[in-house]
C-alpha positions as CSV (number, residue, x, y, z in Angstrom):
1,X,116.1,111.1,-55.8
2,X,114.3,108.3,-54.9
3,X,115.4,104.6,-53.9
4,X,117.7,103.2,-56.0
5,X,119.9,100.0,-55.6
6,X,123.3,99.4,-55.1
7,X,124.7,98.8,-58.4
8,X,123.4,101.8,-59.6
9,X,124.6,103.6,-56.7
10,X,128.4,102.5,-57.6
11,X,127.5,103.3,-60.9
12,X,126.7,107.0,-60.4
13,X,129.8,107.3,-57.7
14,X,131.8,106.0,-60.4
15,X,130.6,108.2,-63.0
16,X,131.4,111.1,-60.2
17,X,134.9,109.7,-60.1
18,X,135.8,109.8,-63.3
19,X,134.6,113.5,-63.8
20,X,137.1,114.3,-61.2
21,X,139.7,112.6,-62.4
22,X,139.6,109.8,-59.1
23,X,141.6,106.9,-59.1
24,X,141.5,104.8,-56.0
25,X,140.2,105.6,-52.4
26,X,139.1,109.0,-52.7
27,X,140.3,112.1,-50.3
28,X,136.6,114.2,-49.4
29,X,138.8,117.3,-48.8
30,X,140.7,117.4,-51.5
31,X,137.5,116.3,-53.2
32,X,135.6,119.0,-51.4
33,X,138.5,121.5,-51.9
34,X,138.3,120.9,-55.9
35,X,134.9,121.7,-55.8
36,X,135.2,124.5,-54.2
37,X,133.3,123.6,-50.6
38,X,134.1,125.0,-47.7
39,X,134.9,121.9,-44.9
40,X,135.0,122.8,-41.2
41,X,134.9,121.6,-37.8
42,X,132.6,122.7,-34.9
43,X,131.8,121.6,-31.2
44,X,128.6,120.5,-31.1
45,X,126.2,120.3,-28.4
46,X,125.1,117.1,-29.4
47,X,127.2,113.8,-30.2
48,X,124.9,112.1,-32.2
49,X,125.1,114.9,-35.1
50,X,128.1,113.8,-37.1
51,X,127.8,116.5,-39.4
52,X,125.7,118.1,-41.9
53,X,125.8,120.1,-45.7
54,X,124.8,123.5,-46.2
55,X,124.7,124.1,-50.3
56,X,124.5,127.6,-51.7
57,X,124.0,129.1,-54.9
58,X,127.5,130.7,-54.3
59,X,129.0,128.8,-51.5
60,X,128.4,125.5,-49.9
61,X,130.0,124.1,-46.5
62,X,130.5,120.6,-45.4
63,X,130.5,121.2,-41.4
64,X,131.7,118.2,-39.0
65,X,131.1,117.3,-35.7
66,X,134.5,118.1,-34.2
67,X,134.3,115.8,-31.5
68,X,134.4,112.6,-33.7
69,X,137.4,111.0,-34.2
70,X,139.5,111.6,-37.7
71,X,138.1,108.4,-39.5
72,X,134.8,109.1,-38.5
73,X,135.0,113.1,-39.5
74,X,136.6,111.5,-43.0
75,X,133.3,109.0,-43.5
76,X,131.4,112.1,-42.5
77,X,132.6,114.6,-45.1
78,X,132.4,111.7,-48.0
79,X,128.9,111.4,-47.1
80,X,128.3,114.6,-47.2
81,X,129.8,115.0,-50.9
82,X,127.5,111.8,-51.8
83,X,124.5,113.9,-50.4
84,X,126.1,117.1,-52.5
85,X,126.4,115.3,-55.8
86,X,123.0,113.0,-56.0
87,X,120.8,114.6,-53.4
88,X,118.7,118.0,-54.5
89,X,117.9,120.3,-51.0
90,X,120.0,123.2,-49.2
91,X,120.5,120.8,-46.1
92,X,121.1,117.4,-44.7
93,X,121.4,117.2,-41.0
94,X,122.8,113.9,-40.4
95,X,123.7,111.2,-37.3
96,X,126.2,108.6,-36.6
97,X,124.6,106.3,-38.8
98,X,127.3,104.0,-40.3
99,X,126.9,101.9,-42.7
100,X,124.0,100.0,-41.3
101,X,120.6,99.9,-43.4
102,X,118.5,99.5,-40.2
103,X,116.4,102.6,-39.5
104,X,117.9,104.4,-42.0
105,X,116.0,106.4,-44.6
106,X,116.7,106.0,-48.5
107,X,118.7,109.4,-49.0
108,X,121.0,108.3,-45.6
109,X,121.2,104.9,-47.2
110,X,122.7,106.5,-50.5
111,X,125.1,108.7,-48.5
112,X,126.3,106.0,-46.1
113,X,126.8,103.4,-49.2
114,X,128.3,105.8,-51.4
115,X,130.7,107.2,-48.8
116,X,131.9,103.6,-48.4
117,X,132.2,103.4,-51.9
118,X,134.2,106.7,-52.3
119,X,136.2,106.0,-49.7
120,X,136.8,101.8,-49.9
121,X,135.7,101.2,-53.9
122,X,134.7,97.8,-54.3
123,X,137.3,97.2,-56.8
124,X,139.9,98.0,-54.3
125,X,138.6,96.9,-51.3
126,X,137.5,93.0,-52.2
127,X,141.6,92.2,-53.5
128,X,142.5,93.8,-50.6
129,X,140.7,91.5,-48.3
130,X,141.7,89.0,-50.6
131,X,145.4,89.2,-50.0
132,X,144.5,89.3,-46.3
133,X,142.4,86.6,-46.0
134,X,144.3,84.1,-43.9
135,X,144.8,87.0,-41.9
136,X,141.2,87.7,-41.2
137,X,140.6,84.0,-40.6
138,X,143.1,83.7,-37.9
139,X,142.9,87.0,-36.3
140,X,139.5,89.2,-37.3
141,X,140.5,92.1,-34.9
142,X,144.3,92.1,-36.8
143,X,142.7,92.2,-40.0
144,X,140.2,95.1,-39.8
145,X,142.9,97.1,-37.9
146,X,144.5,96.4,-40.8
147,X,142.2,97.1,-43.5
148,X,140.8,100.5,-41.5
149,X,144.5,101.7,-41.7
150,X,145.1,101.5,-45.6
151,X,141.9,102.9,-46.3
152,X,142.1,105.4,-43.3
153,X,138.7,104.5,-41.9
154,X,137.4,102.7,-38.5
155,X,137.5,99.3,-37.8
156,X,133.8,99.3,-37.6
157,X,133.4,100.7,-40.6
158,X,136.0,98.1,-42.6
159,X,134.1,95.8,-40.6
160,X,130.7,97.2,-42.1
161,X,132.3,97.3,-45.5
162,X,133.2,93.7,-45.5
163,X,129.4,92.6,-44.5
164,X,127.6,95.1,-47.2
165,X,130.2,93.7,-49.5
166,X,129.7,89.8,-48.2
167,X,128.1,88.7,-51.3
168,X,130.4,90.2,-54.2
169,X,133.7,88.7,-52.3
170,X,131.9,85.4,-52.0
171,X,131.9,85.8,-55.9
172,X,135.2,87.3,-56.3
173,X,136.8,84.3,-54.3
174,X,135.4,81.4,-56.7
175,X,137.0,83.5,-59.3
176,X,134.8,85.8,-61.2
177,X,137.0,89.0,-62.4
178,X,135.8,92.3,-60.6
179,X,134.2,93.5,-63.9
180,X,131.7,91.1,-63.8
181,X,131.0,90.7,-60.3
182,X,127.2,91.2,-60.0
183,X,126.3,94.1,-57.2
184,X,123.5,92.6,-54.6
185,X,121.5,95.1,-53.0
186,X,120.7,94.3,-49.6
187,X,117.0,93.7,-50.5
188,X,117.9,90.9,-52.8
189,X,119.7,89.5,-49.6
190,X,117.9,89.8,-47.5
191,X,115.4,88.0,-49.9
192,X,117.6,85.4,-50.4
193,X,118.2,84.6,-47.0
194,X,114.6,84.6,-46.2
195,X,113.7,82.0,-48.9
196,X,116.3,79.8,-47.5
197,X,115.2,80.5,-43.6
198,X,111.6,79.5,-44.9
């Protein structure tokens, strides 16, 4: 699969959601366990592997980096299944990434994005951080502790969220309903911002 932006992105998570019958922040193992893919945990040699997907004509195995903490194994297996349901290939080796776009390749982007998706869906998250807003004005470090612990993910990664995100809450806040919120890809952003830097 080759590049494809954001909107799209949510649109084929979604599409993936529904098929399974998702409502809500998603559960990878369960997810993984409906599907019938094996998830396990292994010591490995190397930190910086979070994880990878082995897919087989009969059986396929989500393996994580045991050493990672729960909210980072979690992000790791719903990347993973983003990987499983969009991405052709046997294998994906992948690294403690994030969310962040920076040196990341298009299929990692996917993953990384649609894991966040999976796991914090837009149309969740942003009333959410709504509802918690004075919160994160007065006290950032209160708020993503807060926000990490109802969608059981890091504080760096609600943190992450909130930034890819930055541009549909702006819009959500001046009162445009979820359903018509327009997606930005961080191309178009980054776009945007240049025009106004120039």
């Amino acid at each position: 699969m080759s590049f494809i932006e954001k909107a799209e992105l949510y649109r084929l998570v979604d599409e993936r959601r529904a098929a399974l019958s998702v409502v809500g922040p998603a559960d990878p193992y369960q997810l993984a366990r409906r599907l019938g893919i094996t998830v396990s945990c292994y010591a490995f040699e190397s930190r910086r592997l979070s994880g990878f997907l082995m897919r087989g004509e009969i059986h396929s195995e989500i393996v994580l980096n045991a050493a990672g903490s729960p909210e980072s194994r979690r992000f790791t297996a719903a990347h993973e299944l983003i990987h499983y349901f969009l991405h052709g290939g046997r294998e994906f080796l992948c690294g403690n990434t994030g969310l962040s776009e920076e040196n990341v390749g298009a299929l990692e982007w996917q993953a990384n994005q649609g894991a966040a998706e999976l796991l914090m869906p837009y149309r969740v998250f942003l009333p959410f951080i709504k509802n918690i807003r004075s919160i994160l004005l007065a006290d950032e470090e209160r708020a993503f502790r807060l926000i990490a612990k109802e969608f059981s993910v890091s504080p760096v990664t609600a943190r992450l969220r909130l930034r890819d995100l930055e541009p549909e809450f702006e819009q959500y806040c001046a009162g445009v309903p979820l359903e018509d919120l327009q997606i930005v890809s961080a191309s178009k952003i980054k776009t945007l911002r240049c025009s106004i830097d120039v």
